[in-house]
VOGU-3710 file (C-alpha; in Angstrom, 3 decimals, decimal comma):
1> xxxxxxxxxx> 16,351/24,409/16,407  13,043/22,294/15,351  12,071/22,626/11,996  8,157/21,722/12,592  6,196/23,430/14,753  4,158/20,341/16,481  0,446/20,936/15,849  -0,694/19,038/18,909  0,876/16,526/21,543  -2,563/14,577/21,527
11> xxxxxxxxxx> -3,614/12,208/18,522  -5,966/11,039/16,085  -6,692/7,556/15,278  -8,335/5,391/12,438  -11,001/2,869/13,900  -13,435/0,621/11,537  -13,846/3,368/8,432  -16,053/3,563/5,287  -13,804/2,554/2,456  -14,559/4,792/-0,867
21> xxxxxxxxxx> -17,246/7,348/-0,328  -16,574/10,608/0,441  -16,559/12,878/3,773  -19,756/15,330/4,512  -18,756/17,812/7,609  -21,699/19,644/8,358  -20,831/22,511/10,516  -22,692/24,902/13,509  -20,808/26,841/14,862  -22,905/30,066/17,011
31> xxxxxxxxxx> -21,427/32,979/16,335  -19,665/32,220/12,945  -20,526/35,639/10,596  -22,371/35,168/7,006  -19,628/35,027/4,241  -16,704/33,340/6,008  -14,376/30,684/4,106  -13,890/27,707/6,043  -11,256/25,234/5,147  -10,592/21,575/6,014
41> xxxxxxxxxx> -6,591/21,606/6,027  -4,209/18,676/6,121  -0,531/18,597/6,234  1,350/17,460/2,635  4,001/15,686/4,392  5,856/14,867/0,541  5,722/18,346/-0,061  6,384/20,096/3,831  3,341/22,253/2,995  -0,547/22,131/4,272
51> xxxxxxxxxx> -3,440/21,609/1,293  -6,528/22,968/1,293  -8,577/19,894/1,456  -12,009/21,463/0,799  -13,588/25,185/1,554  -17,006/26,656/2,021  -18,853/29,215/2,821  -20,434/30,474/6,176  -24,349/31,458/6,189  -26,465/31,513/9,403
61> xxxxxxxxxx> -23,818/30,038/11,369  -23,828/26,712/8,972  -21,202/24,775/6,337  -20,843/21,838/4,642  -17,640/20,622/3,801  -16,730/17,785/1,325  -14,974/15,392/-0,222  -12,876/12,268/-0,465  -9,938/10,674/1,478  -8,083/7,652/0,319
71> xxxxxxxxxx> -7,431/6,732/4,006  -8,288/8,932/7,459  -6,442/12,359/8,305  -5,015/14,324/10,627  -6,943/17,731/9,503  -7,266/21,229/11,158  -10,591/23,469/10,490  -9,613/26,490/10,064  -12,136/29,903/9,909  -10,885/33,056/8,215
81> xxxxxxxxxx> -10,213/35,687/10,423  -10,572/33,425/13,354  -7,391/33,008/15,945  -7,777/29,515/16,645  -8,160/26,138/14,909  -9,920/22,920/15,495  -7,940/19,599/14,976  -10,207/16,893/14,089  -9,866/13,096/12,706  -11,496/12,969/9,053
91> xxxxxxxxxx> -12,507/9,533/7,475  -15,387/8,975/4,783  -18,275/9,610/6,852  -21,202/11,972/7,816  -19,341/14,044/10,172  -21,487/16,576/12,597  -19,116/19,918/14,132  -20,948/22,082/16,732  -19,697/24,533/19,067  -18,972/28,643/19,088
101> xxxxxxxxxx> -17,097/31,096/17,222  -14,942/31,555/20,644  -13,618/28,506/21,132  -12,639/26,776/18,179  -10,145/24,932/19,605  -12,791/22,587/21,448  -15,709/21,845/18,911  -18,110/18,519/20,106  -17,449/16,204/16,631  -19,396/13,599/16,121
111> xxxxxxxxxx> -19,664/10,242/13,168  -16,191/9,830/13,479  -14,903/7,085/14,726  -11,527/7,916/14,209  -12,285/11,068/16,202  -13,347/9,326/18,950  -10,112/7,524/19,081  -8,493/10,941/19,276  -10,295/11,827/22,230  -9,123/8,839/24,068
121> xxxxxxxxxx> -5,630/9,631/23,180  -5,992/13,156/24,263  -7,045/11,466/27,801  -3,913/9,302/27,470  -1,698/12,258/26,884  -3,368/14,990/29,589  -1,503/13,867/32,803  1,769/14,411/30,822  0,770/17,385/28,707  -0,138/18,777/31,978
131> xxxxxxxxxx> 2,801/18,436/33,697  4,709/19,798/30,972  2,835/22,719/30,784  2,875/23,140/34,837  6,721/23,636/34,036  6,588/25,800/31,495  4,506/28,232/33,685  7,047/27,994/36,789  10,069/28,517/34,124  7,971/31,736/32,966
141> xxxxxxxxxx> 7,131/32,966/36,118  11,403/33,363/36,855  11,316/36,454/34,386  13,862/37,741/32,738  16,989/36,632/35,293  16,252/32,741/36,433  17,786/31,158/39,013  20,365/28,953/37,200  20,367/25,957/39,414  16,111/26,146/39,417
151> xxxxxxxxxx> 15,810/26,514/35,827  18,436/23,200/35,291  15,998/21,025/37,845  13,223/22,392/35,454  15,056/21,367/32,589  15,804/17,695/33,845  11,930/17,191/35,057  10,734/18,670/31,421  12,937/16,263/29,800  11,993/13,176/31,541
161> xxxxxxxxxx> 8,495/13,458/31,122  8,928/14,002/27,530  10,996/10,604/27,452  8,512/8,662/29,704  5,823/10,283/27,413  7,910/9,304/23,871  8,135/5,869/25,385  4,166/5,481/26,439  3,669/6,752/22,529  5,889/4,211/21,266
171> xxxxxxxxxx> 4,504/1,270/23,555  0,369/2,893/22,205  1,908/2,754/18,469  3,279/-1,013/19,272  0,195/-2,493/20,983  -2,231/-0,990/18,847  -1,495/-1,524/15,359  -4,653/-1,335/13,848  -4,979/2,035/15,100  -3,588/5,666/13,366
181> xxxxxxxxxx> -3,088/7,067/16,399  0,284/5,847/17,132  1,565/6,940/13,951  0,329/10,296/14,167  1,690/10,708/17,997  5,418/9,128/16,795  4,874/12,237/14,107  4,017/14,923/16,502  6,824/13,776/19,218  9,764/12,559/17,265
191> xxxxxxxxxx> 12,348/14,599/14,532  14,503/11,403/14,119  13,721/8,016/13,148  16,123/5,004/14,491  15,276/2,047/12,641  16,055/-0,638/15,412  13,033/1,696/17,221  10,792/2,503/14,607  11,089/0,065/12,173  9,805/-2,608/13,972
201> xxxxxxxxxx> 6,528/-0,392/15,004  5,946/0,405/11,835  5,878/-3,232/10,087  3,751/-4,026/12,853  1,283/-2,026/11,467  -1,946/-3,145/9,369  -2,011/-2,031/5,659  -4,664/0,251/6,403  -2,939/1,933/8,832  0,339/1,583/6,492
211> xxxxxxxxxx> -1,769/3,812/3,860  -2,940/6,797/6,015  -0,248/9,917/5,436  1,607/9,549/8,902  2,315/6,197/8,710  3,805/6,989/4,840  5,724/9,537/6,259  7,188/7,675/8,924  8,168/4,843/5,964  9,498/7,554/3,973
221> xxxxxxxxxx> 11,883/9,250/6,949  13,257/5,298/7,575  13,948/4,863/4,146  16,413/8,281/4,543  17,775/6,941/7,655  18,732/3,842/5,644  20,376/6,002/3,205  22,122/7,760/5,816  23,251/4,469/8,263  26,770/4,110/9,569
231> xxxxxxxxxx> 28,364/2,631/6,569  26,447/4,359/3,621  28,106/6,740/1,385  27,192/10,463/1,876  25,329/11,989/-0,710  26,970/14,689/-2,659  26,825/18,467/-2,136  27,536/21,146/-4,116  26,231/24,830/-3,765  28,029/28,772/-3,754
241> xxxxxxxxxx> 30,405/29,960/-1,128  30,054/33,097/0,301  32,265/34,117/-2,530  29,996/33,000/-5,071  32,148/29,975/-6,396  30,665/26,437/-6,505  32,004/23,865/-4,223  31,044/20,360/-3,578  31,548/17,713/-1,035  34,309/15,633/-2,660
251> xxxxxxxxxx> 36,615/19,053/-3,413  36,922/19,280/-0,028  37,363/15,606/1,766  39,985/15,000/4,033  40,957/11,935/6,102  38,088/12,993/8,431  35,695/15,066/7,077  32,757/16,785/9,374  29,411/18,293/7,222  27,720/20,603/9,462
261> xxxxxxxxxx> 24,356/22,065/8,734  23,613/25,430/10,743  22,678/28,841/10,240  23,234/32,413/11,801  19,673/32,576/13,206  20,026/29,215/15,163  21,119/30,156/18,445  22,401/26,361/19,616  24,292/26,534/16,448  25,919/29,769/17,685
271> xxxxxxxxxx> 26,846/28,203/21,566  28,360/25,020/19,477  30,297/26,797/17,010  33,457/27,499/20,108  33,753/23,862/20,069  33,903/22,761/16,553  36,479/25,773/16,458  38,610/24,272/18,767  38,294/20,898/17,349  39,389/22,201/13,873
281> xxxxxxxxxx> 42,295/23,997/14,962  43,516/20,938/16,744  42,912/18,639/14,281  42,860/20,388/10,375  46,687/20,134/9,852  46,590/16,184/10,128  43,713/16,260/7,724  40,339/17,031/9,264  38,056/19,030/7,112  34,760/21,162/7,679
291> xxxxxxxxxx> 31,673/21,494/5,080  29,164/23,783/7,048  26,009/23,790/5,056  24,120/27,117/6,036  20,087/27,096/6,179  20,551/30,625/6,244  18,255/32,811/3,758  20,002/36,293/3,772  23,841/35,942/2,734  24,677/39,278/4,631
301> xxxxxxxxxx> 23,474/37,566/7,687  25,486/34,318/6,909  28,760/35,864/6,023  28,727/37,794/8,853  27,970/34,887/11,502  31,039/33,063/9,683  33,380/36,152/10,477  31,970/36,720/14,121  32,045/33,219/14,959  35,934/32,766/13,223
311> xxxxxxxxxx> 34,758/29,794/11,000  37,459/29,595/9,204  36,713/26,533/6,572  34,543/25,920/3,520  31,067/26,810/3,413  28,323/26,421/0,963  24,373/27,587/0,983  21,835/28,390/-1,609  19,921/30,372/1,005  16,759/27,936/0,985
321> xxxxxxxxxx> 15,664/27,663/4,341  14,432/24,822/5,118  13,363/24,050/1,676  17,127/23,488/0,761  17,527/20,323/-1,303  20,482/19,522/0,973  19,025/19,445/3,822  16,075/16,912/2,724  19,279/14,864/0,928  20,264/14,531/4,794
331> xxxxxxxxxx> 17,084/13,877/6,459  17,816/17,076/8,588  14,743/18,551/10,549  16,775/20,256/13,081  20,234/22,035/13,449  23,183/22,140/14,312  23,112/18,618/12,808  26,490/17,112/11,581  27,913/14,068/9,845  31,395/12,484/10,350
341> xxxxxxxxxx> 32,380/10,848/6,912  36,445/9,080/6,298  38,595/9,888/3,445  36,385/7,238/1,400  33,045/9,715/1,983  31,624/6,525/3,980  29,359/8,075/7,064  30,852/7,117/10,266  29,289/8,880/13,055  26,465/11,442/13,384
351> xxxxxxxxxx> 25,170/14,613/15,205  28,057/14,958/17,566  28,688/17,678/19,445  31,280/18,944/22,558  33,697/16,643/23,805  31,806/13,594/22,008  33,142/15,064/18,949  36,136/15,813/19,803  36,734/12,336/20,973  35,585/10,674/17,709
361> xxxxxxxx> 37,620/12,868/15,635  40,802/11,925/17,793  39,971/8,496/17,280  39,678/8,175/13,708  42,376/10,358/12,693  44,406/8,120/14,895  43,415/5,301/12,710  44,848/7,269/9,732
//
């Protein structure tokens, strides 16, 4: 399952900017009641939380919201009370929002130029989004008992416009490297990083655009995949069983050793568990191993998944969520998500599942 919930599948992008300064958003929004806080939100992408950027205070339909931004940001304003959001591009400038209290979502901003680029984006981005969303509706419209053979043609067309649409982002992000757009769109459309990809879109990128928080972020999630290549030495892990014992990583290492992060609410974790059953039974008396790290946050609900699902091997949690330091030691963003490491703890193969993983785990206990 995703961890992030992706704000928008259109973009924002950071054109010829004030340095220094500050930002002035001057707000009119019809309908907007007397006494209402308004807050300029951005995602803390160090911290996986949103900060409050700035916040006012609604009177005749008016606010003025400032401050000061080391480089442009993705930002959603957001009105108590209100159902909706507005995603705008904010850079040190006068900034002008007008529109109603019903329709958030679409407020006319104007004196930024890296707003502007977000618009064109947007255009970019509509015949896919639309298409997407086209099959969405006909999936919905199946009910409760699809046909099986219409929902899998579904599927297929979802997934290939999603590819041709990660591949138009990734071609925007290389041809335009002055702009932020393409690092915010590889942001809102990707969970994992490959460096032979990414890491060549990314050094193509000005140093302004290197210093705005989605391009950090992107440097930041290579620099884990780096830690985590083919090769590298898997980090350590050590947490309580469902018995309330500590165990750790290298207690457990066999010749082949498989660290699975999952949890009892993750329904494709569930449907993959049969497999990586079958695996272990086949292959645990020549030496294959299982760590399943749980994301789990209610220990009732995780030893009872364990039982029901007949995982018999070691498992750890500290019942974090998604805030679980092991999980951000792996880079993971979405489960199931496993790591194949040999008898030396060296990673050699990731995020297999089915018969791949059966495969690879018959190969390299034949090599032992």
């Amino acid at each position: 399952m995703n961890k992030f919930i992706i704000i928008t599948a259109a973009a924002l992008a950071f054109a010829a900017c004030n340095k220094g300064g500050e930002y002035k958003i001057s707000g009119d929004i019809k309908g907007l009641p007397d006494n209402k806080n308004v807050y300029l939100i951005a995602k803390n992408f160090e911290a996986q939380k949103f900060d409050t950027l700035s916040k006012a205070v609604s009177k005749d339909g008016k606010f003025t919201l400032t401050g000061s931004l080391a480089a442009p940001d993705f930002c959603a304003l957001v009105v108590e009370g209100a159902q909706s959001a507005s995603e705008i591009m904010v850079e040190n400038a006068d900034i002008t929002i007008k529109g109603n209290m019903d329709s958030l979502f679409k407020l006319d901003v104007t004196g930024s130029k890296s707003h502007e680029e977000f618009k064109k984006a947007e255009a970019i981005l509509k015949k896919s989004t639309d298409k997407l969303q086209e099959i969405q509706q006909k999936a919905m419209a199946m009910g409760q008992q699809p046909d099986e053979h219409q929902m899998q043609a579904l599927q297929i067309e979802y997934m290939a416009i999603q590819n041709q649409m990660q591949n138009d982002i990734r071609t925007y992000a290389k041809n335009n490297p002055s702009s932020a757009v393409g690092p915010v769109l590889l942001v809102n459309t990707n969970q994992e990083y490959d460096p032979t990809v990414f890491k060549p879109i990314y050094d193509n990128f000005t140093n302004e655009v290197k210093a705005t928080p989605t391009a950090k972020y992107i440097k930041f999630k290579l620099d884990k995949q780096d830690a985590l290549a083919i090769g590298k030495k898997a980090p350590e892990l050590k947490a309580l069983t469902p018995e309330g014992k500590e165990l750790s990583l290298s207690q457990v290492k066999g010749k082949v050793t498989m660290i699975d992060f999952w949890a009892s609410w993750c329904q494709p974790c569930r449907q993959e568990n049969p497999n990586v059953v079958k695996v272990y039974e086949k292959y645990h008396a020549k030496g294959f191993n299982i760590l399943s790290v749980s994301l789990d946050k209610e220990a009732e609900a995780w030893k009872k998944a364990i039982a029901d699902d007949k995982l018999n091997w070691n498992h750890i949690s500290d019942l974090k969520f998604w805030s679980s330091p092991m999980a951000k030691e792996y880079n993971v963003e979405s489960i199931p998500y496993s790591i194949l490491i040999d008898q030396n703890g060296a990673i050699v193969a990731k995020n297999l599942r089915g018969e791949e993983l059966e495969k690879k785990v018959a190969e390299l206990m034949a090599k032992n």
